[in-house]
N, C-alpha and C positions, 0 to 999 in steps of 0.2 A: 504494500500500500504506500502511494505517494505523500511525503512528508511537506509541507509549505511553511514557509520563512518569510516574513517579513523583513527586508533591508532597507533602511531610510541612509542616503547618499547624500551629504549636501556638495554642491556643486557653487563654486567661485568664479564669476568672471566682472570683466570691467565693462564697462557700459560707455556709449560714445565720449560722454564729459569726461572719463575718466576714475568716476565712483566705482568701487569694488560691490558686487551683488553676490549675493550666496541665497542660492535657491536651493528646496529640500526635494527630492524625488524617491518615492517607493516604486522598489522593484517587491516582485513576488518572486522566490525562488524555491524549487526543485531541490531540496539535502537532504542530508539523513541526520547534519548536526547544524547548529547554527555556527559554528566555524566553518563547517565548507559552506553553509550558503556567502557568507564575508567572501571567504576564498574566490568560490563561484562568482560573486558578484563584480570583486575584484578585477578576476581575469575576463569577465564581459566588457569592464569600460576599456581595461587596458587593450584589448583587441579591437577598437574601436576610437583606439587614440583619443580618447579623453585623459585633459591632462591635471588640469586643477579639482580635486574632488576627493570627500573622504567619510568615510562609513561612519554613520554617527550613531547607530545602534541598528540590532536585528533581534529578534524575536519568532517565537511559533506562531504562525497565523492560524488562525480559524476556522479556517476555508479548507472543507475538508474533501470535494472535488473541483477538478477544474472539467468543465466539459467546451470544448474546441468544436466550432462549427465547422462545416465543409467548405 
């Protein structure tokens, strides 16, 4: 049975004047601990070249299936 993880990501960038923004983004992941979903989560931005950003908690989600439309 599929285990889900909550990972909240915040993400740094500078905006055109030059102010620094930090936005929060959840990802839902696929683990069996909540160290590999970090891990997971991790290696998703870094394969996608995201450069400024960093895990700022994760947790057992809820959600106890995910069903995928066609």
């Amino acid at each position: 049975m599929a285990q889900y993880f909550n990972v909240r990501v915040q993400f740094t960038t500078e905006d055109e004047k030059g102010k620094i923004k930090k936005q929060n983004e959840n990802f839902l992941v696929d683990a069996l601990s909540v160290t590999e979903a970090e891990a997971v989560t991790v290696q998703y931005l870094n394969e996608r070249k995201e450069q400024a950003f960093e895990v700022k908690a994760a947790s057992e989600s809820k959600i106890h299936t995910v069903i995928l439309g066609k």
